[in-house]
N, C-alpha and C positions, 0 to 999 in steps of 0.2 A: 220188657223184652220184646211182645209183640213190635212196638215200633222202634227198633232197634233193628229188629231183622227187617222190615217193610223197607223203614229207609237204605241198606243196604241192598236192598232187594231193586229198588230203585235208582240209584246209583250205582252199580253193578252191571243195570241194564242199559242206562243211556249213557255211558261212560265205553261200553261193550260196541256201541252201535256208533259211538263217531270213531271210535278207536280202529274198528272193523274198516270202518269209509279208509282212515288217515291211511292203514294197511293198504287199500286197494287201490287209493288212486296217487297220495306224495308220497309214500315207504316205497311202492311198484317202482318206480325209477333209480332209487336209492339203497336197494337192498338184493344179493342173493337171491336165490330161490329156497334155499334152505332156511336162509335167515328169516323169509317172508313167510314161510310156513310155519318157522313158530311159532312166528308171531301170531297166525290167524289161529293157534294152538290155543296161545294164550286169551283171544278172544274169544272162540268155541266156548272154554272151561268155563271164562267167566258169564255168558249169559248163560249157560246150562245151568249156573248154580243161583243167576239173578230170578231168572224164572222159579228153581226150586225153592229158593228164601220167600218168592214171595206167596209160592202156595204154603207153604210152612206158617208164615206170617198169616195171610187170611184162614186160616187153619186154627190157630191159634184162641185156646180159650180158658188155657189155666195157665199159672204157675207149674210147668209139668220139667220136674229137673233133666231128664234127658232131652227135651225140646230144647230148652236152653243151650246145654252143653252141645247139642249138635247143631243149634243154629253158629254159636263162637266158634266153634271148628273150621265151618263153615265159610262166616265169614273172612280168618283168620286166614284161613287154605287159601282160598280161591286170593285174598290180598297176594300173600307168599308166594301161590304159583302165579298165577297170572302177571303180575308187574313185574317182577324175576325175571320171566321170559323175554317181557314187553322190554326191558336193561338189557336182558344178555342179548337180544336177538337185533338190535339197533345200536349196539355198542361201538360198530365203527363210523357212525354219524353223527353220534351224543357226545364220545370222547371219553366212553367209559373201556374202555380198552383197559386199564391197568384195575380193574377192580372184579377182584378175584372174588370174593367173598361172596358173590351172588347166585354161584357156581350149588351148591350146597341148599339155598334157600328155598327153589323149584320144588326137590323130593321130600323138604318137611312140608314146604305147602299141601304137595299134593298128598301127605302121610294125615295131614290133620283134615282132610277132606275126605278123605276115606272113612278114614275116626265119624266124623260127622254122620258118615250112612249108617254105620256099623252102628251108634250110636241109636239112630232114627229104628234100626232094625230091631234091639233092645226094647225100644221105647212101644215097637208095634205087638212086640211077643210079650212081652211084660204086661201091658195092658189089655192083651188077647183082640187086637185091633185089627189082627189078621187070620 
């Protein structure tokens, strides 16, 4: 699991930082102000979370079941919110205009990334880490 969460941890981040660029300098011409914001939403959330996976990851030194579970959350979230936005918020340049369904997928993201801390939170008082 360790390197499960590192490489996410890793691609989360450099995926974050041309994604951030593609926002600031081709999306800036091509998108709202609204639209552009969530998009940079979407990028925020996701290195927030690339950097926490990967102190998690270097962190990491057992089989510790709440680690786990809230690295998957983790990962899982930040995929759901973050690319969700990245669809919903570029939909009138992609051609995703008719697909609803994405609508929805945002707040379980961010429900299973929550999970993840809440999780982490468990894993600190359970072990008296804190």
């Amino acid at each position: 699991m360790k390197k499960t969460i590192l490489v996410a941890a890793t691609i989360f981040g450099f995926t974050a930082v041309i994604l951030g660029a593609l926002g600031a300098h081709a999306l800036k011409a091509h998108l709202g102000a609204d639209q552009l914001n969530s998009f940079e939403t979407g990028v925020k959330y996701q290195m927030y979370h690339a950097i926490t996976l990967l102190v998690l990851g270097l962190w990491y030194k057992a089989d510790i079941k709440f680690l786990n579970m809230a690295g998957w959350c983790m990962i899982i979230g930040t995929v759901f919110f973050s690319f969700s936005i990245y669809l919903l918020s570029t939909r009138s340049i992609t051609g995703l205009e008719g697909i609803n369904f994405l609508g929805p997928v945002t707040p379980i993201g961010g429900m299973l990334i929550i999970t993840g801390w809440l999780l982490l939170l468990i894993m600190f008082l359970k072990n008296k880490l804190v």
